[in-house]
C-alpha positions in Angstrom: 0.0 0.0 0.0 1.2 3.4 -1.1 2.2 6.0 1.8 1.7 9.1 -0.6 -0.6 8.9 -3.8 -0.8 11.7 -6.3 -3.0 12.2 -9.7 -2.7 14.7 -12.0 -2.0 17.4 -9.3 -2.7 20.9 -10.4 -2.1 24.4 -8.9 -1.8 28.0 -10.1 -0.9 31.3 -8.3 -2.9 34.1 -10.5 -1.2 33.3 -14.1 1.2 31.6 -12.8 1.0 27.5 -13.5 3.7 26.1 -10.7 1.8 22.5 -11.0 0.6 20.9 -14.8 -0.2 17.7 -13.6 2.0 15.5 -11.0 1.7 12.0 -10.6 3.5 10.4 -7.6 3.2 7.0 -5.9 5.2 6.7 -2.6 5.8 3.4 -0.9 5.4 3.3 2.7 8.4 2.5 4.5 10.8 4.6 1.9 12.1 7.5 1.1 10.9 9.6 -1.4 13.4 12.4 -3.3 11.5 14.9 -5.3 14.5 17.4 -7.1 13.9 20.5 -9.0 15.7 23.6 -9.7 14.2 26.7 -7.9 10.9 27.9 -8.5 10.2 23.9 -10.0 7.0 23.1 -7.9 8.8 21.0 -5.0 7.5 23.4 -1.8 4.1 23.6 -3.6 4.0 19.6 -3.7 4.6 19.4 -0.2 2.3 22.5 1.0 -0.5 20.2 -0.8 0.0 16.8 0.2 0.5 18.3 4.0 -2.7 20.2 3.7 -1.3 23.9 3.9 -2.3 24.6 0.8 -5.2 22.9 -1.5 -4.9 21.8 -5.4 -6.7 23.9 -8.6 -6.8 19.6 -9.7 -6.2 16.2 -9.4 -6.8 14.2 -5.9 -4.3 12.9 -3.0 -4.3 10.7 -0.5 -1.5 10.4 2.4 -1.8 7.3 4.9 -4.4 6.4 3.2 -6.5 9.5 3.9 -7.7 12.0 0.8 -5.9 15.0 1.5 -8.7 17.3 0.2 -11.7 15.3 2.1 -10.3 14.0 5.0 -7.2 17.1 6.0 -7.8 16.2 9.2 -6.8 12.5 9.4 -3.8 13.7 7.1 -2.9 15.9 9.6 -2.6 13.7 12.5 -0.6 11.0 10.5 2.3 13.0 9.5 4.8 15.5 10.6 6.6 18.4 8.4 10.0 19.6 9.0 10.1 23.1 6.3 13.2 24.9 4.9 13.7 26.9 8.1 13.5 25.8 11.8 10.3 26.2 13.5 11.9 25.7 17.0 11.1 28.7 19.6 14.8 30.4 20.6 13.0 31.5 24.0 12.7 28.4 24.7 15.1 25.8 26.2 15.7 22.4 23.7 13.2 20.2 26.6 10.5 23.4 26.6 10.1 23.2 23.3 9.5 19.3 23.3 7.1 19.9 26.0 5.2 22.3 24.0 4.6 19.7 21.2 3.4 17.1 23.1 1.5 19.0 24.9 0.0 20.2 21.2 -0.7 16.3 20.8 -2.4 16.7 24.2 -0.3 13.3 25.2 -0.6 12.8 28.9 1.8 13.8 31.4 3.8 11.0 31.9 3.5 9.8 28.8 4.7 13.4 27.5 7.6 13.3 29.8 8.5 10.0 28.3 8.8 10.9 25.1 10.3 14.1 25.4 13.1 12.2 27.0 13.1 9.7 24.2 13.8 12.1 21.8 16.0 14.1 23.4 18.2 11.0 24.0 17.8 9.8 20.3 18.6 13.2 19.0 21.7 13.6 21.3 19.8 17.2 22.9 20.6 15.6 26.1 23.7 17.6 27.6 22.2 21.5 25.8 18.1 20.2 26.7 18.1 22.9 29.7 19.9 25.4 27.4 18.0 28.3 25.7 17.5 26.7 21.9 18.8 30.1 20.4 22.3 28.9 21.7 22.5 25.5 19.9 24.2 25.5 16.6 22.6 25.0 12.9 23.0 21.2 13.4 21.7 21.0 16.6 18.3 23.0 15.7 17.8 21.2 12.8 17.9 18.1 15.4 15.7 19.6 17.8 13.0 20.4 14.6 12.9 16.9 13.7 12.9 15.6 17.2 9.7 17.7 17.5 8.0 16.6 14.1 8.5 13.2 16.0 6.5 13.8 19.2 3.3 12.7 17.4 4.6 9.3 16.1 3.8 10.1 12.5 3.8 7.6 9.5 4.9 9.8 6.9 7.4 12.7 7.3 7.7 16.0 4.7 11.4 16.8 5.0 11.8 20.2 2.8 15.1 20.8 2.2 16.2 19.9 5.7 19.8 20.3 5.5 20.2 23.7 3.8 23.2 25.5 5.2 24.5 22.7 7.5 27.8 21.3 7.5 29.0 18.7 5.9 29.3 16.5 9.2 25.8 18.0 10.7 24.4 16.9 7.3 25.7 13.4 7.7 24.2 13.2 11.0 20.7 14.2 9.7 21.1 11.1 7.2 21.8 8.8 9.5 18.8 10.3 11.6 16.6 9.7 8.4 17.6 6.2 7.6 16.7 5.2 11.3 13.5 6.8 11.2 13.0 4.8 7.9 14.4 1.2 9.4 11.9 2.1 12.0 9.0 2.3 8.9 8.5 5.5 8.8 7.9 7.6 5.7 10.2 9.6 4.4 9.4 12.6 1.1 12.1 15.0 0.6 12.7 17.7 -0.9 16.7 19.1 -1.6 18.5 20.9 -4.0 21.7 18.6 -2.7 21.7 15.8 -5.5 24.3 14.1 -2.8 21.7 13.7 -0.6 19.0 12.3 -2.8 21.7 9.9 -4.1 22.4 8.6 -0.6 19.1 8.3 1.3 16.4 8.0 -1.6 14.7 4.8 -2.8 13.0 6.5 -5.2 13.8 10.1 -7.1 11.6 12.2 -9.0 12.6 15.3 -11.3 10.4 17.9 -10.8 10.4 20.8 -14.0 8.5 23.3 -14.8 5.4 21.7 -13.2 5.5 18.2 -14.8 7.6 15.2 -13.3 9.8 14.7 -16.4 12.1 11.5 -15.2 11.5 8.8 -12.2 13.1 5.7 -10.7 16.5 4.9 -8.8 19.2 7.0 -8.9 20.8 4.3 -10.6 17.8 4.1 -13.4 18.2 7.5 -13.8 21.9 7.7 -14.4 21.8 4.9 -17.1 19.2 7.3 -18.8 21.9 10.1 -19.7 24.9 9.6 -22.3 28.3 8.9 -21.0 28.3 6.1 -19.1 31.2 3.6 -19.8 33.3 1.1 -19.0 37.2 0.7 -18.5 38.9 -2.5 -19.5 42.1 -2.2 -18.2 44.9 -4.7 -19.4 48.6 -5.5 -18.4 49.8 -6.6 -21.8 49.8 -4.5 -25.2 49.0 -7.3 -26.8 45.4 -8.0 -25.0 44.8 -4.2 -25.7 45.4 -4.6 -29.4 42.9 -7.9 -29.7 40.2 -5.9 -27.5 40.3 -3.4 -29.8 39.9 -5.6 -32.5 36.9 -7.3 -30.8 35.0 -4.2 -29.4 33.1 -1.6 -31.7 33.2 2.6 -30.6 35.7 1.8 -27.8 38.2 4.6 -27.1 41.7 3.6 -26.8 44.6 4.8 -24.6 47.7 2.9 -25.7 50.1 4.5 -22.9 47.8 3.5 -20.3 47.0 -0.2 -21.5 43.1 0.7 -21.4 40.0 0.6 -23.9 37.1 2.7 -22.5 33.9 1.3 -24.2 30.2 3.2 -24.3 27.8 1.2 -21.4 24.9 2.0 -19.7 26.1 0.1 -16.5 23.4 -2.5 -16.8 23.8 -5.9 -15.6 22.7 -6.6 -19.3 24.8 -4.8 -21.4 27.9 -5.3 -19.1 27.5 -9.3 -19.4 27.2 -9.0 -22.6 30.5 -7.1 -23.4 32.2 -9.9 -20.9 30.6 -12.4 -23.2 32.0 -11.1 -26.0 35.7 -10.6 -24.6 35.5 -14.3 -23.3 34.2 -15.6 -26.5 37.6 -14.0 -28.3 39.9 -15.1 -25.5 40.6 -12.0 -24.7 42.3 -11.4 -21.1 41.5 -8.6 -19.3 43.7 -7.2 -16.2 40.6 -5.5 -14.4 37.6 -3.5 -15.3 35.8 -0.7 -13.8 32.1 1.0 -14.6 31.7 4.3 -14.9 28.0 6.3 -14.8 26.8 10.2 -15.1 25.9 11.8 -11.3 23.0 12.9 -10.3 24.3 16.4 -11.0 24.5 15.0 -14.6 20.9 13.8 -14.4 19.5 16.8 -13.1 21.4 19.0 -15.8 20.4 17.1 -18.6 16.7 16.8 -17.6 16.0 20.3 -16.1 15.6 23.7 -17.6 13.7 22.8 -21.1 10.3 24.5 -20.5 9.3 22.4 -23.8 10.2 18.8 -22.7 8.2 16.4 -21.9 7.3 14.1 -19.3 9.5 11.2 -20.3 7.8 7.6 -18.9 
């Protein structure tokens, strides 16, 4: 069963069309990138499946609850973490936990519980009596998530929860994320870090000018732009020269012993190139496979306001 489904989602702000039409099916138990350049439709995806904002079209359902009929039942089964920190700075790191369970009107001693839960699992423990505006950029993005948490949800909108943290603070939010997910939880988010969707995402989606044009793995996606290839590397001259001989469009570099040869990295097409050299007794020293980024992906398929939505 689909955590997050999407039909033909629509929006408009005045003449402005930011949605023409988004389909998205998100397993539960995953995580969910959705990429797109500035001004692409990804915070006005997220505003409407969370309820903030309705569609012009389509329908929605998250947790199995229609997001236009039923915004109430959405609400209580997910939490949002936005682009910038919702934690209160007059407020110490424990306070502001407090003040979300008590928003979820938990009991208080289950309230206490949890607050100390999180604040454990969140390593808040040592700053939790400290005024929040004193924690680092890290360390409120933590406390933000910890308090998305308070309510248990199933599915979690993360938009572009790393923006401006350092590389190690960043880290420590992924390994946050793939926790919550081991745990089944939900995960759609949003980044402009193409890193980040490679590491943590099941599942990415390319979000431009209103329409999804490209969806899959990040490894699907790769294979989809030109470039990728691989490296047949060889310890004899001789083994060069009959690989050469054996493989068409191959690129060869004599003073390194190598043949680089077109590939889309598939399992497929890389058998069948191993076929091939084993068929002509060719002997190769070691091979590597070499595929297009993310950063690749995202150029190729972004900033065309005429292309299409690819399948």
């Amino acid at each position: 069963m689909n955590a997050i489904t999407a039909t033909g989602l629509r929006r408009s702000y005045g003449d402005h069309v930011v949605l023409k039409g988004v389909d998205l099916n998100v397993q539960r138990g995953t995580v969910f990138s959705l990429l797109g350049a500035n001004g692409a439709g990804k915070t006005t995806t997220v505003k409407i499946l969370s309820t903030l904002i309705r569609a012009d079209g389509g329908s929605a359902s998250v947790a199995g609850h229609d997001v236009a009929s039923d915004p109430d039942a959405v609400r209580a089964a997910i939490g949002v973490t936005g682009q910038f920190s919702a934690v209160d700075n007059l407020l110490t790191g424990r306070e502001n936990l407090k003040l979300m369970a008590d928003l979820h009107h938990l009991g208080r001693v289950e309230g206490r519980r949890k607050v100390e839960l999180l604040l454990e699992q969140f390593d808040i423990v040592d700053a939790a009596d400290k005024s929040a505006a004193s924690y680092s950029g890290g360390m409120r993005r933590r406390l933000d998530l910890a308090m998305t948490l308070v309510g248990s949800p199933q599915v979690i909108f993360l938009d572009e929860p790393t923006t401006g943290l350092d590389p190690r603070s960043r880290r420590a939010m992924w390994d946050i994320v793939r926790r919550l997910v081991a745990d089944g939880v939900t995960i759609f988010l949003t980044t402009q870090y193409l890193e980040e969707a490679d590491e943590l995402a099941d599942r990415i989606a390319v979000l431009d000018h209103g329409k999804i044009v490209a969806e899959g793995t990040a490894d699907e996606l790769k294979r989809r732009i030109p470039g990728g290839h691989v490296l047949l590397q060889f310890n004899d001259p001789r083994h060069l020269e009959a690989a050469t001989r054996v493989v068409r469009n191959a690129t060869r570099d004599g003073e390194a012993l190598a043949l680089r040869v077109p590939n889309d990295g598939s399992v497929c097409s890389l058998k069948a190139l191993l076929d091939r050299l084993d068929e002509h007794a060719v002997l190769v020293d070691s091979l590597s496979t070499h595929t297009p980024d993310l950063d690749d992906v995202f150029l190729a398929l972004t900033g065309n306001p005429d292309k299409v939505a690819q399948p």
